[in-house]
ZALO-539098 format. One record per residue: z, y, x of N, C-alpha, C in turn. Coordinates in steps of 0.001 Angstrom, whole numbers, padded with zeros to 6 digits, always signed. Layout:
N
ZYXZYXZYX;...
This chain:
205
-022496-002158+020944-023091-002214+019617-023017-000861+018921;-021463-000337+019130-021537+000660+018231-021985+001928+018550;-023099+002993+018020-023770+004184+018304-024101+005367+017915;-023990+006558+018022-024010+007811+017413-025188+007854+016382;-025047+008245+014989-026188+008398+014418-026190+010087+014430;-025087+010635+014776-025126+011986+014289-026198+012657+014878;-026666+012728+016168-027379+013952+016535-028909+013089+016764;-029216+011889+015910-030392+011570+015477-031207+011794+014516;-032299+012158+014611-033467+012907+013347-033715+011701+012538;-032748+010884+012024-033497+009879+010851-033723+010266+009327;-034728+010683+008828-035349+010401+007866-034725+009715+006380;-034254+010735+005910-033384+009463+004356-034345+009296+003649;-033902+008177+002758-035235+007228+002093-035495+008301+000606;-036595+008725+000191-036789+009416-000961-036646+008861-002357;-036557+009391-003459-036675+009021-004816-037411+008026-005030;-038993+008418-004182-040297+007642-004652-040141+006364-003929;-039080+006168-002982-039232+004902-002591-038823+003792-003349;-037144+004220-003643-036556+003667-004432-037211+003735-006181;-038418+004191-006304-038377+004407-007949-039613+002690-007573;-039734+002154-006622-040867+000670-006623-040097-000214-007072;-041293-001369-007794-040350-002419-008222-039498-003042-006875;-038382-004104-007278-037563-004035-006781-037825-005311-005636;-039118-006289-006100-039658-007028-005241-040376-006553-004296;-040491-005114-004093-041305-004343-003048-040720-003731-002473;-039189-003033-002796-038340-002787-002381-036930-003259-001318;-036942-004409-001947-036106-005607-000881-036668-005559+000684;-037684-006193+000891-037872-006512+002092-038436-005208+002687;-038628-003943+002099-038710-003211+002736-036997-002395+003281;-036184-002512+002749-034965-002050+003283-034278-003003+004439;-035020-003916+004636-034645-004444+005870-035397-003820+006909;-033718-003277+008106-034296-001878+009515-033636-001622+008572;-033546-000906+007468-032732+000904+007134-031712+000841+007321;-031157+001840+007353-029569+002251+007903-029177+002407+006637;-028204+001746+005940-026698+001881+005070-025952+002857+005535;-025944+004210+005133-024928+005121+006120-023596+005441+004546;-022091+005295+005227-020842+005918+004167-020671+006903+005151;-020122+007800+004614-019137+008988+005016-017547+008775+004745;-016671+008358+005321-015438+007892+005251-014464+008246+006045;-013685+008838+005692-012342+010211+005681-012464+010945+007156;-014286+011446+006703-014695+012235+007779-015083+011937+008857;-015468+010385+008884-016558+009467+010037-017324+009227+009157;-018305+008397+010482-019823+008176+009942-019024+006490+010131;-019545+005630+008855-019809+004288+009102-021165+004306+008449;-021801+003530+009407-022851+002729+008921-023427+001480+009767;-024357+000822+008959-024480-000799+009623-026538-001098+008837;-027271-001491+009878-028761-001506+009293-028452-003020+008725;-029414-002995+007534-029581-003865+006453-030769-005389+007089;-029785-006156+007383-030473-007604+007325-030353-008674+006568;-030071-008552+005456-030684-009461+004449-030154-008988+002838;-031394-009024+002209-030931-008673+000830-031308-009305-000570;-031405-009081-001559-031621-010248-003089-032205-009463-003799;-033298-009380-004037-033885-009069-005460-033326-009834-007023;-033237-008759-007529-032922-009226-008964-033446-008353-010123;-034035-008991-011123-035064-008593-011987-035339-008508-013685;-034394-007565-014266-034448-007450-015757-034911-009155-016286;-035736-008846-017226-035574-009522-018322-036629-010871-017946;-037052-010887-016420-037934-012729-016187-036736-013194-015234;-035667-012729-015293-034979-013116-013981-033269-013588-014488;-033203-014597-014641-031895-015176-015670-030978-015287-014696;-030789-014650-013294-029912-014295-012410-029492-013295-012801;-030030-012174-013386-029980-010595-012991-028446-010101-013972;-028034-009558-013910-027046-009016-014577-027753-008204-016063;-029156-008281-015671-029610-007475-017264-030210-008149-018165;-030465-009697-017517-030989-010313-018416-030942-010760-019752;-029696-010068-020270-029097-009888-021549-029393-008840-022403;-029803-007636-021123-029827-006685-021927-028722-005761-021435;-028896-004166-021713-027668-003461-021707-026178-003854-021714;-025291-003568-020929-023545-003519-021714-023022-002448-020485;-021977-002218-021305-021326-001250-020006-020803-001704-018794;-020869-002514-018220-021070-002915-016560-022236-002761-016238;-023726-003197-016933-024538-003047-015848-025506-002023-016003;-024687-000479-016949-025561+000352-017774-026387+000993-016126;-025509+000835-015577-026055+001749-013956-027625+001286-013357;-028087-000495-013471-028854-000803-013345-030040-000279-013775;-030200+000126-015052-030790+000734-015833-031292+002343-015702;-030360+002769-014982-030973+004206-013881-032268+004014-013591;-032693+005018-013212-034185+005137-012130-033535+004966-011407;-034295+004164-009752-034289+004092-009168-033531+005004-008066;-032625+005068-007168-031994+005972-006041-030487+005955-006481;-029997+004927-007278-028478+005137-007346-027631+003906-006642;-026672+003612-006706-025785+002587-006252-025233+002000-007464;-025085+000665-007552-024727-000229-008500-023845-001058-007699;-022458-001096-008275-021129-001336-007807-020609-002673-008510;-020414-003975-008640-019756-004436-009264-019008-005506-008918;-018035-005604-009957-016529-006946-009136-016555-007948-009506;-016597-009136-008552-016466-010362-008708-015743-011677-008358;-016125-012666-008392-014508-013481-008685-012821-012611-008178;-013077-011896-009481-011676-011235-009373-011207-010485-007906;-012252-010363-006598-011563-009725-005273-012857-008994-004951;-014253-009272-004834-015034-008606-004133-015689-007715-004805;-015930-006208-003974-017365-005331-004634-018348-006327-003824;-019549-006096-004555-020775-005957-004324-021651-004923-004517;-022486-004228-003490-023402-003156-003736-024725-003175-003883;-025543-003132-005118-026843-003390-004843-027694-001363-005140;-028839-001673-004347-029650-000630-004609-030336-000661-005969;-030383+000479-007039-030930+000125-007914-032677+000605-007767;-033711+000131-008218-034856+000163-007968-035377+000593-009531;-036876+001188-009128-037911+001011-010537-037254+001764-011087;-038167+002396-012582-038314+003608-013427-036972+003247-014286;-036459+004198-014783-035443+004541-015674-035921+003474-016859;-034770+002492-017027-034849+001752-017771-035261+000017-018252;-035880-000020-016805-036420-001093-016549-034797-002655-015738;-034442-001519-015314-033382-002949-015358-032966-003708-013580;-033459-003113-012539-033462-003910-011300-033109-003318-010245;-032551-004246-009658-031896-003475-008376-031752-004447-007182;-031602-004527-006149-031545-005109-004524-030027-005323-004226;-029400-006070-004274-028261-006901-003508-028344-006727-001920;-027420-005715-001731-027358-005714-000181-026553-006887+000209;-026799-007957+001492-025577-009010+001773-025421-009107+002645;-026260-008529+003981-025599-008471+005324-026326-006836+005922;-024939-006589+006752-025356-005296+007634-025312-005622+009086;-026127-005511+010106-025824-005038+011272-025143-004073+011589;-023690-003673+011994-022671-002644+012182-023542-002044+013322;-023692-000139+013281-024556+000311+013657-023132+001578+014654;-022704+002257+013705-021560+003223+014225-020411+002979+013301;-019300+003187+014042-017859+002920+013543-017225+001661+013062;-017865+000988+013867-017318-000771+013734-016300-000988+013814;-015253-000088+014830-013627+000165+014780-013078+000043+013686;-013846+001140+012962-013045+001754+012280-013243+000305+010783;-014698-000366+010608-014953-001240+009912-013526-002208+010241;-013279-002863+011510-012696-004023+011674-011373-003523+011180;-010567-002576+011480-009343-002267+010561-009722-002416+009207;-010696-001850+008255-010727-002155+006834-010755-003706+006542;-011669-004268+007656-011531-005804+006939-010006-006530+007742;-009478-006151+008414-008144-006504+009025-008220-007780+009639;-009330-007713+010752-009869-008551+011193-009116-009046+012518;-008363-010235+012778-007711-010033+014616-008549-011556+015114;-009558-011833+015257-010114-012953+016330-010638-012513+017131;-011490-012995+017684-011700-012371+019023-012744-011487+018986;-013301-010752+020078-013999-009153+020103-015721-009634+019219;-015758-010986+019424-017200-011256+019361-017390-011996+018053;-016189-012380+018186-016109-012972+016229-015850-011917+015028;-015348-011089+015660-014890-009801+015141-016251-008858+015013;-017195-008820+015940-018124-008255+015294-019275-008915+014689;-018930-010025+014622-020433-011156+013990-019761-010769+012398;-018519-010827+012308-017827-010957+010656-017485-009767+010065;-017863-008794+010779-017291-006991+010135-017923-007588+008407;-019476-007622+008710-020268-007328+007152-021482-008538+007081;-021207-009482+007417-021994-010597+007120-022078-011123+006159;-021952-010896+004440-021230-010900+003431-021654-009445+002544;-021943-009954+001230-022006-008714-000107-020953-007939-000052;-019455-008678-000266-018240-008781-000142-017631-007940+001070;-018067-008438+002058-017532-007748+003470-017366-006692+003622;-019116-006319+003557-019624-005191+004057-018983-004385+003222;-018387-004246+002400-018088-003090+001218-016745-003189+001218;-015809-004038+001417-014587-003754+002022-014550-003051+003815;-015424-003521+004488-015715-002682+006081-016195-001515+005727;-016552-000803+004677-017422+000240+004389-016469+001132+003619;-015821+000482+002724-015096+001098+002033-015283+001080+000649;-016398+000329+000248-017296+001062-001352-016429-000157-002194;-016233+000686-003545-015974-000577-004625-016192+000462-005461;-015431+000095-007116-016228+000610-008109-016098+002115-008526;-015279+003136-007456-015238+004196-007699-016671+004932-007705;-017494+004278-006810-018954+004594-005901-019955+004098-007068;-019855+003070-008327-020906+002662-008496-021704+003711-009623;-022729+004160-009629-023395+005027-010511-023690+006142-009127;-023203+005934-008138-023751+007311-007231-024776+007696-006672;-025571+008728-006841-026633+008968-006017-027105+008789-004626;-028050+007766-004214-028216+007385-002484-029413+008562-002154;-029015+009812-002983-030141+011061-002566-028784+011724-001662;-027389+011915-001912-026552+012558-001712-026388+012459-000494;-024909+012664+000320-024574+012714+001678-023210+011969+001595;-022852+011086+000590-021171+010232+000903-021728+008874+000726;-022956+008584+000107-023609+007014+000599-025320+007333+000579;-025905+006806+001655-027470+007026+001571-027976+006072+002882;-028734+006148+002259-030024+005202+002983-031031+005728+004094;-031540+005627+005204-032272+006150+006258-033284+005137+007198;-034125+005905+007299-034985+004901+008307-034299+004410+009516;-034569+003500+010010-033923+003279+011278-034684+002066+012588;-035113+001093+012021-035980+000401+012574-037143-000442+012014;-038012-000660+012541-039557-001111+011866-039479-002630+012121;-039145-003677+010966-039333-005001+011124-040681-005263+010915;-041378-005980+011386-042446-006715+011138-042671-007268+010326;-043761-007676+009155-043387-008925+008847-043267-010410+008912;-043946-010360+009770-043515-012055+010959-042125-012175+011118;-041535-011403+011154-039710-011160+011489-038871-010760+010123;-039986-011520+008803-038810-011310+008095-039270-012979+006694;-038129-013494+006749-037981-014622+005976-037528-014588+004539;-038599-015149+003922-038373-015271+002523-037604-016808+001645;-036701-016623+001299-036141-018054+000621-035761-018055-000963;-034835-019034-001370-034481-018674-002599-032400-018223-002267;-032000-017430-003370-031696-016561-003198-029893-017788-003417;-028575-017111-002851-027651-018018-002542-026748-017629-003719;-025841-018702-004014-024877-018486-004850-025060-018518-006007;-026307-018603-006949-026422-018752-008405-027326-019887-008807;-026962-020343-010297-027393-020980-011192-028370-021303-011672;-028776-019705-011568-029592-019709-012609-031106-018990-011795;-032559-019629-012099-033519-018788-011754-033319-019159-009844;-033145-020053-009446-032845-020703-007965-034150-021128-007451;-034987-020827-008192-036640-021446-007670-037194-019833-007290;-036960-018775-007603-037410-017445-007267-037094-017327-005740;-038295-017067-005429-037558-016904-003324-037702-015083-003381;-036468-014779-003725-036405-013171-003584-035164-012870-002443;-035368-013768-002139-034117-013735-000697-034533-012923+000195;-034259-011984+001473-035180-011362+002219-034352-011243+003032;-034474-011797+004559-033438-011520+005626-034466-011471+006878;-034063-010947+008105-034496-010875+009740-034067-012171+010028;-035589-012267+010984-035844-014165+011560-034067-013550+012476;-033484-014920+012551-032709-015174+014002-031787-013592+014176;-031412-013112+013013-030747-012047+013340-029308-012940+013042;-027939-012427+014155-026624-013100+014311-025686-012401+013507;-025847-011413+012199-025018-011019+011409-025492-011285+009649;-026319-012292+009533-026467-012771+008277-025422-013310+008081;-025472-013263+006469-024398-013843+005569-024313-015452+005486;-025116-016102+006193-025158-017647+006555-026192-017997+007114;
């Protein structure tokens, strides 16, 4: 599974990608590579399934209130990282999307572990067996960002930079990619902004 990205020509994702709304944005970051830089390795893991969430029609979103200082980051233009903690133990990392001010960003929730899965399974302190161990590195919002390393020191950071960024990596189809409604909330559960790979074995359920 696990493979050198270093001496590969991939392509990081530009400003203009990340500045699209964020429903155009989701299912296109499924294939891209999630790459951290972490105490001088490469981890990274490609993105199979993620959540749109959407300012002020979307009573999921963390902005649907409006501004406060947790979700001022959302509110960026598009190309930053939005970091935040929940039931009291997990980060979650979403991509923030769309023009400065508008409010939306992409919920990453599962990675395919791409390079340094080792080094992932020590962060999540994982001991079952070799194959359970790599289905569970980052199958999870939660996971992946304890296997990765990210919590809220990271959130507000630029994914233009070189210590978290985004890269091309493989071309899903869209026949090979499934739309549902989105897991874990209350509120706004009829929106299918869910976006994951048909039959891929490292989704979050």
């Amino acid at each position: 599974m696990s493979e050198s990205i270093q001496d590969k020509s991939l392509q990081k994702l530009t400003r203009d990608f990340y500045r699209q709304d964020a429903l155009s944005v989701a299912p296109k970051l499924l294939g891209k590579l999630l790459v951290k830089n972490y105490n001088s390795r490469i981890l990274s893991g490609m993105i199979v399934e993620v959540e749109a969430y959407r300012g002020t029609d979307d009573a999921a979103s963390h902005t649907f209130n409006g501004k406060t200082k947790r979700n001022e980051v959302m509110y960026y233009e598009g190309g930053y990282l939005y970091v935040y903690f929940t039931y009291g133990m997990y980060h979650c990392c979403n991509v923030v999307t769309g023009k400065a001010g508008e409010g939306e960003a992409v919920l990453i929730r599962a990675l395919q572990p791409v390079e340094g899965a080792e080094e992932m399974i020590k962060n999540r302190h994982l001991v079952k067996s070799a194959d359970e161990r790599m289905k569970n590195i980052s199958n999870g919002p939660g996971k992946l960002c304890i296997a990765l390393g990210i919590d809220r020191k990271h959130n507000g950071i630029s994914l233009l930079g070189d210590k978290i960024y985004m890269t091309e990596y493989r071309n899903i189809k869209s026949e090979n990619i499934i739309t549902t409604e989105r897991i874990g909330i209350s509120k706004s559960k009829h929106l299918l902004w869910r976006f994951y790979i048909k039959d891929n074995e490292f989704l979050s359920r």
